[in-house]
C-alpha positions as CSV (number, residue, x, y, z in Angstrom):
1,X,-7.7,18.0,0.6
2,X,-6.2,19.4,-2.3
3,X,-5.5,17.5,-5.4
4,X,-1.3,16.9,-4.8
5,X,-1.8,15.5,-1.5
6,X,-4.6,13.3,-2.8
7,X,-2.5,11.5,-6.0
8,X,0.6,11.3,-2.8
9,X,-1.6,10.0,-0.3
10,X,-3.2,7.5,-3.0
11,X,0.2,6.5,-4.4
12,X,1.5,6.0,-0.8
13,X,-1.7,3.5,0.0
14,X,-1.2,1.8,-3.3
15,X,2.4,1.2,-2.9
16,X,2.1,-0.2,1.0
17,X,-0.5,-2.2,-0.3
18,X,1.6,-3.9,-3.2
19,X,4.4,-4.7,-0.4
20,X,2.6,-5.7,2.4
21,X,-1.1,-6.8,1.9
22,X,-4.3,-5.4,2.5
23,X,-4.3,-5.6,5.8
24,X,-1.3,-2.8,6.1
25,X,-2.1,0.1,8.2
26,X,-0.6,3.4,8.3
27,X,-0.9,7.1,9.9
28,X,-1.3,10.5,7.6
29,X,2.5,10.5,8.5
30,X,3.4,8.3,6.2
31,X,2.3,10.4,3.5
32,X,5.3,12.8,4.5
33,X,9.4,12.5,4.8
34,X,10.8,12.5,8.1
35,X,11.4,16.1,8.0
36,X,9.1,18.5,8.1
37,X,9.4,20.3,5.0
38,X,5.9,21.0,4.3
39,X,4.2,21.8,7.4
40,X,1.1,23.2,5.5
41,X,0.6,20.0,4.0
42,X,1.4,18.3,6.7
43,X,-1.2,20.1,8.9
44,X,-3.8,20.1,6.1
45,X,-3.5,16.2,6.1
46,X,-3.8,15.8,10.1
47,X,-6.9,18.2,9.6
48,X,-8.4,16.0,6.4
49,X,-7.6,12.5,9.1
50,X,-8.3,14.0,13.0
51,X,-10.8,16.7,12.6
52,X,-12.8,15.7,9.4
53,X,-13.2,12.0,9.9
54,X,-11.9,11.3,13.4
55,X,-10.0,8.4,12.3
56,X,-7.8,6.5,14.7
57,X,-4.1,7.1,14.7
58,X,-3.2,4.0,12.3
59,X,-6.4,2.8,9.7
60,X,-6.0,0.4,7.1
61,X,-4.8,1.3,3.8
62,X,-7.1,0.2,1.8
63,X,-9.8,1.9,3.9
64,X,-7.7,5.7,3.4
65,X,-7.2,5.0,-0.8
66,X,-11.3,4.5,-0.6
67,X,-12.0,7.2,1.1
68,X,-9.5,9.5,-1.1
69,X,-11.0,8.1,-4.5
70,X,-14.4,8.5,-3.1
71,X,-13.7,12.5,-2.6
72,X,-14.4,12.0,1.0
């Protein structure tokens, strides 16, 4: 995952975090506006979440920012 959707996807987790508790979950779709603006981003994400780690549709949060920070 490169290193722009990383700091977005980490500042997204951090953020839903602060407002709602650890125990938020979300789906790689949150790290994206409601259009599809960036479908190579978009598509490198649902790569990085389906096919890399096989991740159910929503995981917590907390679990994605660790993962991210951990380089996984």
């Amino acid at each position: 995952m490169r290193a722009e959707l990383r700091r977005k996807a980490v500042a997204i987790c951090t953020d839903k975090i602060a407002k709602k508790g650890a125990g938020v979950g979300l789906s790689f779709y949150a790290f994206f506006a409601n259009r599809n603006d960036t479908p190579e981003l978009l598509m490198e994400a649902a790569r990085w979440w389906i096919e890399t780690h096989r991740l159910d549709h929503f995981e917590k949060a907390v679990k994605i920012r660790a993962m991210i920070e951990a380089g996984d």
